[in-house]
C-alpha positions in Angstrom: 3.1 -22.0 21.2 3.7 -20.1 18.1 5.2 -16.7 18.3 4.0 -14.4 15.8 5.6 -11.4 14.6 3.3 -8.1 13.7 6.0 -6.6 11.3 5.8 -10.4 9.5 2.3 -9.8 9.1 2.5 -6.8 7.6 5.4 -8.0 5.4 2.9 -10.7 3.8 0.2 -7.9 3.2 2.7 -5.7 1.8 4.0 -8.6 -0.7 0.6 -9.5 -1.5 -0.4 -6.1 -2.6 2.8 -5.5 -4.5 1.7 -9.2 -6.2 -1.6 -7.4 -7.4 0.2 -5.1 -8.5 2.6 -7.0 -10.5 -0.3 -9.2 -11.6 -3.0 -6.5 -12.9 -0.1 -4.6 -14.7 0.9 -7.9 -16.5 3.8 -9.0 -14.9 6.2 -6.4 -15.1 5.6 -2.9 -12.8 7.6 0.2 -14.6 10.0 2.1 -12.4 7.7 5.1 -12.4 5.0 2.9 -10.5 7.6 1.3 -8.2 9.3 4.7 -7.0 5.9 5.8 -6.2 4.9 2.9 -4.4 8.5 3.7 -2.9 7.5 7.0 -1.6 4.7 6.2 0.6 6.0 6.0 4.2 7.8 9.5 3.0 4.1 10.5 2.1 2.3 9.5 5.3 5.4 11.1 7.6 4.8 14.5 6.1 1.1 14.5 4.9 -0.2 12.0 7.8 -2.7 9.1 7.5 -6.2 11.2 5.8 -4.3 13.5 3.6 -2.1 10.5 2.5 -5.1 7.9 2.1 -7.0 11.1 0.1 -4.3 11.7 -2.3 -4.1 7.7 -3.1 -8.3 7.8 -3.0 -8.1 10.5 -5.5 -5.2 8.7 -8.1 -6.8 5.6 -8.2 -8.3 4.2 -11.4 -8.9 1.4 -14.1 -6.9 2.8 -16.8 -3.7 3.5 -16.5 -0.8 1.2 -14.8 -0.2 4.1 -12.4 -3.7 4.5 -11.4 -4.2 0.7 -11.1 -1.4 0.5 -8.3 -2.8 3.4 -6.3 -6.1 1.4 -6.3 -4.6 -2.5 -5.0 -2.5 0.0 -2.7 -5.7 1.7 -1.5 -7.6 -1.1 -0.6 -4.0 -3.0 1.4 -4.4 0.5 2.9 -8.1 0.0 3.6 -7.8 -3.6 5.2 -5.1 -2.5 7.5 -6.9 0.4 8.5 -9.9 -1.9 9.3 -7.9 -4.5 11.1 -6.2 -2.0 13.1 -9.9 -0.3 14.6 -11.3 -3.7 14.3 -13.8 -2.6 11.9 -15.2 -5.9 10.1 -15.6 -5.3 6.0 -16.7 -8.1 3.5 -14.5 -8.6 0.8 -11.7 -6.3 -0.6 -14.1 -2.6 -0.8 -11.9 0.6 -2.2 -10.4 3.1 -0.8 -13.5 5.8 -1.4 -14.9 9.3 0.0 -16.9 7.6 2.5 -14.5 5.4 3.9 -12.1 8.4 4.2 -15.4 10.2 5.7 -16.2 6.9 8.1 -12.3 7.2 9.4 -12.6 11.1 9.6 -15.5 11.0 12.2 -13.8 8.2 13.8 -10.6 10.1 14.5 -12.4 12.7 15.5 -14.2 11.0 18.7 -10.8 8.9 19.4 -8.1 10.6 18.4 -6.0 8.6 19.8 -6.4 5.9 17.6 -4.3 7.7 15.1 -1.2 6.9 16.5 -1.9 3.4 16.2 -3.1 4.0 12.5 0.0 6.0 11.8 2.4 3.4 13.2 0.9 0.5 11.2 0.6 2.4 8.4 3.7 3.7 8.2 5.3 0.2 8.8 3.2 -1.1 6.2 4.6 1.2 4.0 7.9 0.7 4.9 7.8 -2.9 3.9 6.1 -1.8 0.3 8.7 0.1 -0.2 11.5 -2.3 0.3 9.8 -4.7 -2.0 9.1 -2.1 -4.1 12.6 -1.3 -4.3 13.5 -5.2 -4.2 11.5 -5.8 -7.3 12.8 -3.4 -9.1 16.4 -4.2 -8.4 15.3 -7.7 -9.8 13.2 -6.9 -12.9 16.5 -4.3 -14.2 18.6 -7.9 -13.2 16.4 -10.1 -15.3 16.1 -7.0 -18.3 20.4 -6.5 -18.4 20.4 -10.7 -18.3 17.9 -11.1 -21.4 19.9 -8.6 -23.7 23.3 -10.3 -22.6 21.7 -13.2 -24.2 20.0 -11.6 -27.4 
């Protein structure tokens, strides 16, 4: 019998997102991206889930490092989101405008299903931040080790 832990779970998906993360920007994530990663449960405690998941929707892009995080975010977002109303999705697909519309029309019928979306979320986000906050402890470790050797 195996007992599996939900807040596990979510620890694994919020690792593998900060992963992407860490991967697409090259390795290294600047402190600018990991305090905003940081400050998401904050985020989805005073803004709640669709003003939250609009705000990241609207910052997401190709370009910049910043941008780039918002987007992996997004779609860790997305898939928990999905998981949680057991809607089934193919692949990774973005945070966009008609997902936030799909989950707008959704909440409105069964609106009790936003608790449920703002628990996991929010303990999602939690463990993001951690990690975030992990990571960064350990790059600044790694960055004070290399010049005590240069």
């Amino acid at each position: 019998m195996s007992l599996r832990r939900s807040d596990h779970d979510l620890a694994a998906d919020a690792m593998r997102a900060l992963n992407r993360v860490r991967k697409d920007l090259g390795g290294s994530v600047s402190p600018q991206v990991l305090t905003r990663l940081a400050s998401l449960p904050a985020m989805l405690r005073t803004s709640g889930v669709l003003p939250s998941l609009a705000y990241y929707t609207a910052k997401q892009g190709k370009k910049k490092a910043l941008e780039k995080a918002y987007g992996i975010v997004g779609v860790e977002v997305r898939a928990q989101i999905s998981a949680v109303l057991g809607w089934e999705e193919d692949g990774r697909p973005s945070l966009d405008l008609s997902f936030l519309d799909k989950l707008t029309l959704h909440l409105q019928e069964h609106p009790a299903s936003a608790g449920l979306l703002s628990v996991r979320l929010e303990h999602f986000a939690v463990w993001l931040s951690r990690l975030s906050e992990a990571l960064e402890r350990e790059q600044k470790s790694t960055s004070e080790a290399e010049r005590a050797d240069a």
